[in-house]
PDB file of N, CA, C and O in Angstrom:
ATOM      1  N   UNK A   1       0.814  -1.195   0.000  1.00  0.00           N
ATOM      2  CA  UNK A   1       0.000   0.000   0.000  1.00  0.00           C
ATOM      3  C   UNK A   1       0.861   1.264   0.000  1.00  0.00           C
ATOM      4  O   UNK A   1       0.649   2.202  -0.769  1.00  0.00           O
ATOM      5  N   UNK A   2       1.982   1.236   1.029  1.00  0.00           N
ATOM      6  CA  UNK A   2       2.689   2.569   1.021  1.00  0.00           C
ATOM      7  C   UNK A   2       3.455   2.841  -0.671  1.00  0.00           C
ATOM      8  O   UNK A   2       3.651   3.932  -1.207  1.00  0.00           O
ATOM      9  N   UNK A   3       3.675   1.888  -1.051  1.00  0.00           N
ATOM     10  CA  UNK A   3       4.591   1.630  -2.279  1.00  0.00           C
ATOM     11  C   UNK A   3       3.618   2.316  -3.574  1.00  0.00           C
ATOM     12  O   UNK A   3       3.922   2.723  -4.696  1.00  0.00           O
ATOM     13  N   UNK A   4       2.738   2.255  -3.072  1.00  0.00           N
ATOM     14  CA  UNK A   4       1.227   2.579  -4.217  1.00  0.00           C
ATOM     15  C   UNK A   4       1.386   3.759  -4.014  1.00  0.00           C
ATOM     16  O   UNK A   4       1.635   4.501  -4.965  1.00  0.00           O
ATOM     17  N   UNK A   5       1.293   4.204  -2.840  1.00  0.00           N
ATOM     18  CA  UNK A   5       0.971   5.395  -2.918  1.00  0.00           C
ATOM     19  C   UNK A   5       2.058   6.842  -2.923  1.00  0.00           C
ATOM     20  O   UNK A   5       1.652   7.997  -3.050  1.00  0.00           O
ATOM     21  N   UNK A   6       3.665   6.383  -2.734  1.00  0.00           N
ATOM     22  CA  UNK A   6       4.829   6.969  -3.111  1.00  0.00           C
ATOM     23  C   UNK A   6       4.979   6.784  -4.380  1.00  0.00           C
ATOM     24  O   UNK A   6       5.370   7.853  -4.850  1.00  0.00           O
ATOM     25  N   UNK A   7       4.868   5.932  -5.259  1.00  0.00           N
ATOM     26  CA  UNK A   7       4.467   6.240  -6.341  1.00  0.00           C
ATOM     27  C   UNK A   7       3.496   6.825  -6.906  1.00  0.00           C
ATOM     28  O   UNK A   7       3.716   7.612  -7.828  1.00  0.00           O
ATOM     29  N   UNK A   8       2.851   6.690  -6.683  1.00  0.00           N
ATOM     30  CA  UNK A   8       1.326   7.346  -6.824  1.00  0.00           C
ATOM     31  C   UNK A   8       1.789   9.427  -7.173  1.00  0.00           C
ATOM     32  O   UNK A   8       1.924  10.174  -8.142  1.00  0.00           O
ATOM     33  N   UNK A   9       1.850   9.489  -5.935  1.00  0.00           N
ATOM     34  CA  UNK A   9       2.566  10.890  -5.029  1.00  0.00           C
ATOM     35  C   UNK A   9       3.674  11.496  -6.513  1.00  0.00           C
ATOM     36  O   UNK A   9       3.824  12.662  -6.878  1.00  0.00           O
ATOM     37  N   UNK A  10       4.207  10.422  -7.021  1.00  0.00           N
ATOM     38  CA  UNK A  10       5.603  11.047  -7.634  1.00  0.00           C
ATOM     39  C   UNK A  10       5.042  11.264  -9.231  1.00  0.00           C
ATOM     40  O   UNK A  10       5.894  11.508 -10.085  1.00  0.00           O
ATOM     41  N   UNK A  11       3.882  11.192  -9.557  1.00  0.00           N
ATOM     42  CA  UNK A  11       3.092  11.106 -11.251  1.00  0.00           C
ATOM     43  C   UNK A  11       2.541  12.499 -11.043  1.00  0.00           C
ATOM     44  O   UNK A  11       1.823  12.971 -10.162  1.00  0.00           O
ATOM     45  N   UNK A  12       3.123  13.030 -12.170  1.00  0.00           N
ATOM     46  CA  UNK A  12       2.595  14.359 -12.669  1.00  0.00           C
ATOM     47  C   UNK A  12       0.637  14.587 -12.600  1.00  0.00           C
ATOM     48  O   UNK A  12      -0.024  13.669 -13.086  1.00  0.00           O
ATOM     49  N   UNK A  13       0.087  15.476 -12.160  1.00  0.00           N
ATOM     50  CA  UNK A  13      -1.199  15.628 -11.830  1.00  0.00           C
ATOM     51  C   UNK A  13      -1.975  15.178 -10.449  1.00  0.00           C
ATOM     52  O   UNK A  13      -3.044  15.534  -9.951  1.00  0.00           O
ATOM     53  N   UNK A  14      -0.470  13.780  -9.861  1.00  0.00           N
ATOM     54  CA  UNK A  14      -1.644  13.417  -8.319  1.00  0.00           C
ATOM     55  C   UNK A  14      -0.872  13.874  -7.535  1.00  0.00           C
ATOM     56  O   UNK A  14       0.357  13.903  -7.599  1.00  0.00           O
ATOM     57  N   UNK A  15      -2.059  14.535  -6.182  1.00  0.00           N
ATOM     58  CA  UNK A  15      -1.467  15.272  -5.180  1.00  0.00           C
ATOM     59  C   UNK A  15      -2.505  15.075  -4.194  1.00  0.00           C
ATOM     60  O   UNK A  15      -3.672  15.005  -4.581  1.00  0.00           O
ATOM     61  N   UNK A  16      -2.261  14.990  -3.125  1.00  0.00           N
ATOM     62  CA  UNK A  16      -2.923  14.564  -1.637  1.00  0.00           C
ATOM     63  C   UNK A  16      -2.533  15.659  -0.284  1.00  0.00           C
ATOM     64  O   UNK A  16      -1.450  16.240  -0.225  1.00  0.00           O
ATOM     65  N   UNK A  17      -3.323  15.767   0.473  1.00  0.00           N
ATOM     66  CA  UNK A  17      -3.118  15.967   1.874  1.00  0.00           C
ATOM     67  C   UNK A  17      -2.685  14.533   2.830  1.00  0.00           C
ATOM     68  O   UNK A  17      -3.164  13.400   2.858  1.00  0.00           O
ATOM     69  N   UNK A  18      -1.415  15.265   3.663  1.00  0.00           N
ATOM     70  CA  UNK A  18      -1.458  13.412   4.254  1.00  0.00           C
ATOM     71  C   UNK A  18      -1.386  14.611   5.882  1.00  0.00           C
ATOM     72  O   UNK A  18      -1.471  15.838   5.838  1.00  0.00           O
ATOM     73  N   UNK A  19      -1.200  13.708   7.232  1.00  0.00           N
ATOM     74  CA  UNK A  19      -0.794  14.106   7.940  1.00  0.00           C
ATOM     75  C   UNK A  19      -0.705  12.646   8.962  1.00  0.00           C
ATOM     76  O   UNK A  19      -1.226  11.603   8.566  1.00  0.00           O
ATOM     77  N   UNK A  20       0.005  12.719  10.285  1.00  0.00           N
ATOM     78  CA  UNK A  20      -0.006  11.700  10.925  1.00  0.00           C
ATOM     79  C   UNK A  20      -0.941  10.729  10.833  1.00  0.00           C
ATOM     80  O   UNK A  20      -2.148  10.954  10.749  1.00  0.00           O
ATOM     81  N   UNK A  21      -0.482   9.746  10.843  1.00  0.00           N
ATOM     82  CA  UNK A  21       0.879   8.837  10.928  1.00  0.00           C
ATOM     83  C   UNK A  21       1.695   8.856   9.745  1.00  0.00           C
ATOM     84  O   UNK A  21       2.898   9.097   9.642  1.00  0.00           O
ATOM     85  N   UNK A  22       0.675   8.506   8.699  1.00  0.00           N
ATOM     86  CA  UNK A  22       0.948   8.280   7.279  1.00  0.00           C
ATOM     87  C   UNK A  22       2.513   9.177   7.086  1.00  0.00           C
ATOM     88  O   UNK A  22       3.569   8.570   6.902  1.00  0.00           O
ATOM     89  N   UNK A  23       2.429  10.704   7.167  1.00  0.00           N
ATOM     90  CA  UNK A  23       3.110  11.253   6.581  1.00  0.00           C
ATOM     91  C   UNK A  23       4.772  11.165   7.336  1.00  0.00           C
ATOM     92  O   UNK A  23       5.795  11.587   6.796  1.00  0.00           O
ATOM     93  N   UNK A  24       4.704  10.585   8.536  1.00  0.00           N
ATOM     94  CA  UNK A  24       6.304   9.666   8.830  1.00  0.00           C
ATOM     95  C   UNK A  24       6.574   8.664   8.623  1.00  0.00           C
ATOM     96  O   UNK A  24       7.556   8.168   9.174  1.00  0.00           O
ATOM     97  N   UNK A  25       5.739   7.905   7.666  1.00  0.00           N
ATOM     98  CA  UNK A  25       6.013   6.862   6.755  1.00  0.00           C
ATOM     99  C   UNK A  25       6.340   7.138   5.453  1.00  0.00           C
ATOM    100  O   UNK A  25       7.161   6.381   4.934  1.00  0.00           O
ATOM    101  N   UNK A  26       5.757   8.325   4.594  1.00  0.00           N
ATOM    102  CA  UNK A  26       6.362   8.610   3.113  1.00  0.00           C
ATOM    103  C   UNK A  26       7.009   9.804   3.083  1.00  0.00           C
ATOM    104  O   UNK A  26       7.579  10.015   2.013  1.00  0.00           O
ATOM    105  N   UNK A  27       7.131  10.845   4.092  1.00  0.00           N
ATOM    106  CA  UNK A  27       7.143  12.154   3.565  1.00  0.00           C
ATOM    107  C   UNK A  27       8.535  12.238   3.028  1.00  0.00           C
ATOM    108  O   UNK A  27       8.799  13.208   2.318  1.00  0.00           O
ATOM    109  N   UNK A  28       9.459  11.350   3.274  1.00  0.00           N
ATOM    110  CA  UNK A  28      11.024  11.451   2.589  1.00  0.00           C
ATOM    111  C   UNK A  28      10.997  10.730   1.199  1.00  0.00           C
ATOM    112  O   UNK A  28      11.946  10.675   0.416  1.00  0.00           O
ATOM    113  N   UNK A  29       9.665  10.149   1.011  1.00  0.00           N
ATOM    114  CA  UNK A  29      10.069   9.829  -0.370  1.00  0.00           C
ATOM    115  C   UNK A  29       8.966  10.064  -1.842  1.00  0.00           C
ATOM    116  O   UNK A  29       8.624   9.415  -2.831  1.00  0.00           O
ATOM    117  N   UNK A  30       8.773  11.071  -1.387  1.00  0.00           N
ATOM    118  CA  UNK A  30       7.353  12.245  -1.967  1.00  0.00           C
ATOM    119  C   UNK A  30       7.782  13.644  -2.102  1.00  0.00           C
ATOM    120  O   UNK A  30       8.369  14.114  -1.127  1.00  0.00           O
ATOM    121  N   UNK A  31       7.535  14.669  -3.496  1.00  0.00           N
ATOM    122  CA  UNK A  31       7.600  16.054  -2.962  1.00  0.00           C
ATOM    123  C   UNK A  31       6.650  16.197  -2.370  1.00  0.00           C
ATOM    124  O   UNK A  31       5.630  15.534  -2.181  1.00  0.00           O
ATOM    125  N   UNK A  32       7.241  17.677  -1.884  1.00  0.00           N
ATOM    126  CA  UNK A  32       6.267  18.363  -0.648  1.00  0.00           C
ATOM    127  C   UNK A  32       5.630  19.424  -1.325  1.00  0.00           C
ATOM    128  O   UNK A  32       5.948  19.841  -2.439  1.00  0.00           O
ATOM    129  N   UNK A  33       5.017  19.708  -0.844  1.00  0.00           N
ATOM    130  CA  UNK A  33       4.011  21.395  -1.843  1.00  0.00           C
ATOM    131  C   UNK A  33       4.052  22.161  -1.150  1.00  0.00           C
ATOM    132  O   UNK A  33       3.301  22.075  -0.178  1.00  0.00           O
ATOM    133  N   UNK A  34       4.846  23.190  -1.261  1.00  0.00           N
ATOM    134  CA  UNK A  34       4.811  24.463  -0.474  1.00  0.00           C
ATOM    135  C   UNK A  34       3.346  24.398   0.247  1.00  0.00           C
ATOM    136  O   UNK A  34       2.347  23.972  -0.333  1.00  0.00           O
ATOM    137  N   UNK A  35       3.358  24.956   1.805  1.00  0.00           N
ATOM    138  CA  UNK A  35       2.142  25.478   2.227  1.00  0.00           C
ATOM    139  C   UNK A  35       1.489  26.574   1.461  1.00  0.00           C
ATOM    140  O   UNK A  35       0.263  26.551   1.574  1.00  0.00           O
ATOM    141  N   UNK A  36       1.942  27.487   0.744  1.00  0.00           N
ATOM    142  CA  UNK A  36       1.207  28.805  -0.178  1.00  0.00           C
ATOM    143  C   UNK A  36       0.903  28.007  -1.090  1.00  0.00           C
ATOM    144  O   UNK A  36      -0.282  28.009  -1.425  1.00  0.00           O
ATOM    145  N   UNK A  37       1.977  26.937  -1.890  1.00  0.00           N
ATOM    146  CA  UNK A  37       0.838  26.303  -3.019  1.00  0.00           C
ATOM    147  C   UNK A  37      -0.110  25.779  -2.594  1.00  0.00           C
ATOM    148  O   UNK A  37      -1.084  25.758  -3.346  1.00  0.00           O
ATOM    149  N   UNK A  38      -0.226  25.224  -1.414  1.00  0.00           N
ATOM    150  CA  UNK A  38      -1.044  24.273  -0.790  1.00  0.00           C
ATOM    151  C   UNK A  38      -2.312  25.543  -0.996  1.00  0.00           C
ATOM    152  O   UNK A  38      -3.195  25.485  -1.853  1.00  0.00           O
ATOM    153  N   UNK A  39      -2.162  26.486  -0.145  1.00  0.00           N
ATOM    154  CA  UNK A  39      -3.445  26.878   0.076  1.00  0.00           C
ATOM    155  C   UNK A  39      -3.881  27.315  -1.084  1.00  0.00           C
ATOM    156  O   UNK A  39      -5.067  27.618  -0.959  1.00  0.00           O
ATOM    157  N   UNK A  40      -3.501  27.494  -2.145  1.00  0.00           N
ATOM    158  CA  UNK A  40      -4.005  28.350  -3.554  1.00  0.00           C
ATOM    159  C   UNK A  40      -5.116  27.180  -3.838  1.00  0.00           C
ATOM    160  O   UNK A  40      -6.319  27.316  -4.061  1.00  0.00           O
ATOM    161  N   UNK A  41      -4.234  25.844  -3.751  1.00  0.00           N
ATOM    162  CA  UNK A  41      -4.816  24.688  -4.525  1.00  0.00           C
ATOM    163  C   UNK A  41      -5.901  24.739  -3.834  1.00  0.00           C
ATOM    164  O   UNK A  41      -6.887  25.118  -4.466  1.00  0.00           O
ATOM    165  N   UNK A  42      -6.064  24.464  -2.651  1.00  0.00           N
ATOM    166  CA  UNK A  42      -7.417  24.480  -1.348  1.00  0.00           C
ATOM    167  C   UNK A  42      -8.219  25.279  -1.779  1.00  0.00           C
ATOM    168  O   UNK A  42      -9.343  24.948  -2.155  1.00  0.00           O
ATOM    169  N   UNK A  43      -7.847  26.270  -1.793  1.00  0.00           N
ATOM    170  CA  UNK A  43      -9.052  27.791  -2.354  1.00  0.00           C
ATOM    171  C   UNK A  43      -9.765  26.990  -3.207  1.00  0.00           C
ATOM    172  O   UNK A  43     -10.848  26.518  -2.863  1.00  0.00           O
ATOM    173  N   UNK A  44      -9.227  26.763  -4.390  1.00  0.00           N
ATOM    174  CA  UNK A  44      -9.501  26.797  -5.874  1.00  0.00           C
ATOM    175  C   UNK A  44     -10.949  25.469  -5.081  1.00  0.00           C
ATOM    176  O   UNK A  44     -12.079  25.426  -5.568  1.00  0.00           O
ATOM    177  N   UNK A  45     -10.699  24.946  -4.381  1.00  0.00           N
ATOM    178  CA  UNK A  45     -11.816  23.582  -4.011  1.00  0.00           C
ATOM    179  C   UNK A  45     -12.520  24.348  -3.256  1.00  0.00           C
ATOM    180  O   UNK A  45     -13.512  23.731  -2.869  1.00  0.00           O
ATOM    181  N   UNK A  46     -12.471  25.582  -2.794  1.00  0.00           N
ATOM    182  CA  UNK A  46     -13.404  26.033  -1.437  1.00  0.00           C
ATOM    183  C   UNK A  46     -13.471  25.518  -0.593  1.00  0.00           C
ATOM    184  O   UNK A  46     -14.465  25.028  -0.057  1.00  0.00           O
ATOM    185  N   UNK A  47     -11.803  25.517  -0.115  1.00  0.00           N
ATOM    186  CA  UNK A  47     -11.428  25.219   1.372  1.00  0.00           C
ATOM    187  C   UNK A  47     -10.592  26.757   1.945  1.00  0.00           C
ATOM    188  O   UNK A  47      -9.404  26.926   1.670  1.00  0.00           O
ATOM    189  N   UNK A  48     -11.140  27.479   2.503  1.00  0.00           N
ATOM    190  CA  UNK A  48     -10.299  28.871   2.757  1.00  0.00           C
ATOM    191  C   UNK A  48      -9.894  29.194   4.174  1.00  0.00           C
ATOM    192  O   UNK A  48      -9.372  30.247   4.539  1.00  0.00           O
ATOM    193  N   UNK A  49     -10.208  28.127   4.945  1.00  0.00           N
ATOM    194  CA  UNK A  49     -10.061  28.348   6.496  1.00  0.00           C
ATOM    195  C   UNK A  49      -8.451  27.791   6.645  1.00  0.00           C
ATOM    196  O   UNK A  49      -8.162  27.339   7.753  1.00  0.00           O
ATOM    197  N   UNK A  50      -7.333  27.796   5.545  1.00  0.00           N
ATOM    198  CA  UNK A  50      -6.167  27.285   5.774  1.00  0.00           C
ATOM    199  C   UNK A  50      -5.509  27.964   6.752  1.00  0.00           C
ATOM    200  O   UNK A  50      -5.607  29.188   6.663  1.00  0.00           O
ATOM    201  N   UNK A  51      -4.849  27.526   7.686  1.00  0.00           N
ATOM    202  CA  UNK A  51      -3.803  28.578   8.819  1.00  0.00           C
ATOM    203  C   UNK A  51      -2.330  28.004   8.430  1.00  0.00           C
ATOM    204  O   UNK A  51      -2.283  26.784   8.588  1.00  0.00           O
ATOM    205  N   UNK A  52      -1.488  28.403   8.105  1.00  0.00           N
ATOM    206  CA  UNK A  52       0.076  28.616   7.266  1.00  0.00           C
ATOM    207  C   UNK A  52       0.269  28.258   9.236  1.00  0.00           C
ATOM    208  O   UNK A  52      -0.242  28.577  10.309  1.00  0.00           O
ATOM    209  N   UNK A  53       1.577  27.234   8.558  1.00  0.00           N
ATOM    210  CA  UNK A  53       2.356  26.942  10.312  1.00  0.00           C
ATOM    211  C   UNK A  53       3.748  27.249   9.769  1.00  0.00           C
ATOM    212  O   UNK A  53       4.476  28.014  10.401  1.00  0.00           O
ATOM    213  N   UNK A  54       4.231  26.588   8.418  1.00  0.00           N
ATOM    214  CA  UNK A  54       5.658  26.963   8.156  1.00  0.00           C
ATOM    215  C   UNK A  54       4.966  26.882   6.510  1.00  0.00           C
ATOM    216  O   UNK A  54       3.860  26.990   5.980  1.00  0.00           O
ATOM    217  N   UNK A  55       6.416  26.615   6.111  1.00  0.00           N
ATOM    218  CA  UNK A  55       7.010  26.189   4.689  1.00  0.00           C
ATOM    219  C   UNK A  55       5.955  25.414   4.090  1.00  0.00           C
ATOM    220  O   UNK A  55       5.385  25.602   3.015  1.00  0.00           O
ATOM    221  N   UNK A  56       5.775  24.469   4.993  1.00  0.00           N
ATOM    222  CA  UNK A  56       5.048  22.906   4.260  1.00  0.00           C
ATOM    223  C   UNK A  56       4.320  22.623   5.238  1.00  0.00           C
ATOM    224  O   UNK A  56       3.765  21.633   4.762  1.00  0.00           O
ATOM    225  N   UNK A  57       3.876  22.740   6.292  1.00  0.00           N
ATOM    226  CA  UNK A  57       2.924  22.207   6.874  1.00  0.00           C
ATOM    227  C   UNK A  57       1.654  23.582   7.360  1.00  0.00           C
ATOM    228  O   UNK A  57       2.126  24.640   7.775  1.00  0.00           O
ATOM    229  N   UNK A  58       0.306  23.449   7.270  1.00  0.00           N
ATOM    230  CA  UNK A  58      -0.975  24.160   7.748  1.00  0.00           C
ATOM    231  C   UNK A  58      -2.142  23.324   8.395  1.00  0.00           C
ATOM    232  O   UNK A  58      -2.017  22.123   8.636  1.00  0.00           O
ATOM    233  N   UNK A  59      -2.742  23.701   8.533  1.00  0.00           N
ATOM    234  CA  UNK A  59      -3.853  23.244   8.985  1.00  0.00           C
ATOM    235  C   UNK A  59      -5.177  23.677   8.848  1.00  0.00           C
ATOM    236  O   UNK A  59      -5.338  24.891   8.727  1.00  0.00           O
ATOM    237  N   UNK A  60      -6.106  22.989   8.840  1.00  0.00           N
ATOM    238  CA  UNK A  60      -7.720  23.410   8.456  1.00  0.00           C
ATOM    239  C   UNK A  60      -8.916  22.224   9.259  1.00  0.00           C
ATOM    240  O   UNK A  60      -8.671  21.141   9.790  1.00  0.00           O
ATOM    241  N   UNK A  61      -9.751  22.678   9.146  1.00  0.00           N
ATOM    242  CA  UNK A  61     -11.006  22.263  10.131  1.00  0.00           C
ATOM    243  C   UNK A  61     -11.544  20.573   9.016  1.00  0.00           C
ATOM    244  O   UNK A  61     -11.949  20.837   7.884  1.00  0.00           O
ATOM    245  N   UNK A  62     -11.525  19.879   9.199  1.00  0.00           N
ATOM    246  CA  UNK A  62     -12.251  18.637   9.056  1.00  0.00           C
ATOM    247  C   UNK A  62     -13.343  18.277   9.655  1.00  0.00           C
ATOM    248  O   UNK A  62     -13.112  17.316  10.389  1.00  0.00           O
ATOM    249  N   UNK A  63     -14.559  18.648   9.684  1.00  0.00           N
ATOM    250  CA  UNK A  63     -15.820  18.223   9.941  1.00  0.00           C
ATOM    251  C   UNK A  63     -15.465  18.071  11.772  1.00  0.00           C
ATOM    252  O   UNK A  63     -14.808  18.818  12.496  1.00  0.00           O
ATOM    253  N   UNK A  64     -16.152  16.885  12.066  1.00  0.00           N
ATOM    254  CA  UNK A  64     -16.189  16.402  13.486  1.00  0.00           C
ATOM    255  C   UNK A  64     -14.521  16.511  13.530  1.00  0.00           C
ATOM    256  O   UNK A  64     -14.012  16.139  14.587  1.00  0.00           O
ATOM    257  N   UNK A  65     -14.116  16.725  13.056  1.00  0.00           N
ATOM    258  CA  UNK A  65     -12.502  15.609  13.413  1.00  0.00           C
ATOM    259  C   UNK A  65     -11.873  17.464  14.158  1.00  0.00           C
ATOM    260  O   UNK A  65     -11.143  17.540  15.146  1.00  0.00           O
ATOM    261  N   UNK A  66     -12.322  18.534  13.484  1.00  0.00           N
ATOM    262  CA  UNK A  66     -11.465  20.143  14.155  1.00  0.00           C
ATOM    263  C   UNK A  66     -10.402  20.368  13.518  1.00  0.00           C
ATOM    264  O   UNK A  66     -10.301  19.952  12.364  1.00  0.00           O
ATOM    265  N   UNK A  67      -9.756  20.812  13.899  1.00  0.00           N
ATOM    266  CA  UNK A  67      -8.575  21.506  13.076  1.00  0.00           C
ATOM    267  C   UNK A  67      -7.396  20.428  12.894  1.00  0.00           C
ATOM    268  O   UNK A  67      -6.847  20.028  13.921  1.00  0.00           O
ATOM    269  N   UNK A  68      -7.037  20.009  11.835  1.00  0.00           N
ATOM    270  CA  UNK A  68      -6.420  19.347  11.470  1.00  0.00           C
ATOM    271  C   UNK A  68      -4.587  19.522  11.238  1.00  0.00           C
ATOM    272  O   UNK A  68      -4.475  20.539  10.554  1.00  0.00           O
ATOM    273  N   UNK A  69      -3.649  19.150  11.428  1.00  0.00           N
ATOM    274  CA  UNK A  69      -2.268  19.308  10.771  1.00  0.00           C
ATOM    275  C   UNK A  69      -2.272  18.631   9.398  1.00  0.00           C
ATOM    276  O   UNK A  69      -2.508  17.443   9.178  1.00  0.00           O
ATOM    277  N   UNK A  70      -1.947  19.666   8.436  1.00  0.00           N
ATOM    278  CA  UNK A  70      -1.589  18.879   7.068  1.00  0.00           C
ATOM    279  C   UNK A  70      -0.017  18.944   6.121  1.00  0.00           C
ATOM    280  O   UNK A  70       0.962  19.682   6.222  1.00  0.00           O
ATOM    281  N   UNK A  71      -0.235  18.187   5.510  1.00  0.00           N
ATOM    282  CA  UNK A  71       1.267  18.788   4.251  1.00  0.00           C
ATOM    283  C   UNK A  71       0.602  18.243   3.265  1.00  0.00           C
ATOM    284  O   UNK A  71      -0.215  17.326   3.346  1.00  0.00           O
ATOM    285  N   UNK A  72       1.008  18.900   2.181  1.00  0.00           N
ATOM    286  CA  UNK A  72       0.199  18.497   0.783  1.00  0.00           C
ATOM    287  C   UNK A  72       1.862  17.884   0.121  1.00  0.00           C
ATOM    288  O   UNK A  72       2.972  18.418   0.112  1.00  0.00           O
ATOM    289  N   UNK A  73       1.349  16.487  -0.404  1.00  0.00           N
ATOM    290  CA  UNK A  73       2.334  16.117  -1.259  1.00  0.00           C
ATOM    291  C   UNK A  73       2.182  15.387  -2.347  1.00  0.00           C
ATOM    292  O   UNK A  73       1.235  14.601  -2.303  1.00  0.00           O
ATOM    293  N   UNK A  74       3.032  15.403  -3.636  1.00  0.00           N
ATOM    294  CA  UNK A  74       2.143  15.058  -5.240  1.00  0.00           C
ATOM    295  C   UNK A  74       2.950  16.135  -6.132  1.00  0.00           C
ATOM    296  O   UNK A  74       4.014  16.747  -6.037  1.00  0.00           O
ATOM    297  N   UNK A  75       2.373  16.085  -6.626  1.00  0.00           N
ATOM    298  CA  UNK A  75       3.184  16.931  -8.484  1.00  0.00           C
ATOM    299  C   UNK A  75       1.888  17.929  -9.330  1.00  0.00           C
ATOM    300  O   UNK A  75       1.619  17.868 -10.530  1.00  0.00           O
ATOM    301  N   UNK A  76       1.129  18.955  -8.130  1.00  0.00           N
ATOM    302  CA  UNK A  76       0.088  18.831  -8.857  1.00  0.00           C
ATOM    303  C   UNK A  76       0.141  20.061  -9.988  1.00  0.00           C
ATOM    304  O   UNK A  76       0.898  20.981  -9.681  1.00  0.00           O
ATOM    305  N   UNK A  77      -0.464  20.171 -11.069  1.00  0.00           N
ATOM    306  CA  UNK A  77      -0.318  20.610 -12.149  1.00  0.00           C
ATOM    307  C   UNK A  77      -0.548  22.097 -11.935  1.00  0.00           C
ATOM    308  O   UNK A  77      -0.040  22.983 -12.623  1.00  0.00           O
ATOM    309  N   UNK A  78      -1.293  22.256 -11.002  1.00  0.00           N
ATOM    310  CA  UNK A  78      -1.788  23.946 -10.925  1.00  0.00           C
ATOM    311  C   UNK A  78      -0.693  24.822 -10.504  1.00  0.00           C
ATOM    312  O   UNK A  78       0.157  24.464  -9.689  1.00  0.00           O
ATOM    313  N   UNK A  79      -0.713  25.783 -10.972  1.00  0.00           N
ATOM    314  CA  UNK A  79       0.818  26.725 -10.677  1.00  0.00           C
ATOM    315  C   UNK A  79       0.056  27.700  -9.884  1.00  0.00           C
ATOM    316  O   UNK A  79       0.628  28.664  -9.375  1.00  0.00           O
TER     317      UNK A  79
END
C-alpha cells in the first residue's frame, strides 16, 4: 500500500493531503508542496479556512474531526 501510494505521489497531476501517521512513513520519499501552493490549490476547491504553520505544513477544520495538521504532497499541475 505505502509503495502505491509513493508512487502514486511522484506522477505528474496526483497530489494529496497526508498528515499523521501516514506522513512519517512517506514524507522522505514524496515532494512536498509548499504550504502557499497548498493553500491556492485548497481555495480553488473552497477550502479557505487554511492557517500557514511553516514552509510545508498548515492546517484546516475537518468536519467532526477540528482543526487538522496537514502537508500536501504530489506533483500537482496547478501553478
Amino acid at each position: 500500500m505505502l509503495t502505491f501510494k509513493t508512487t502514486a505521489f511522484n506522477t505528474n497531476g496526483v497530489y494529496g493531503e497526508i498528515s499523521d501517521p501516514i506522513k512519517k512513513r512517506i514524507i522522505h520519499d514524496v515532494p512536498i508542496v509548499s504550504s502557499k501552493k497548498a493553500k491556492l490549490i485548497l481555495a480553488k476547491l473552497g477550502k479557505l479556512d487554511i492557517e500557514k504553520h511553516n514552509n510545508y505544513h498548515y492546517s484546516r477544520t475537518i468536519g467532526a474531526l477540528g482543526r487538522v495538521e496537514k502537508v500536501m504532497v504530489g506533483k500537482p499541475l496547478i501553478e
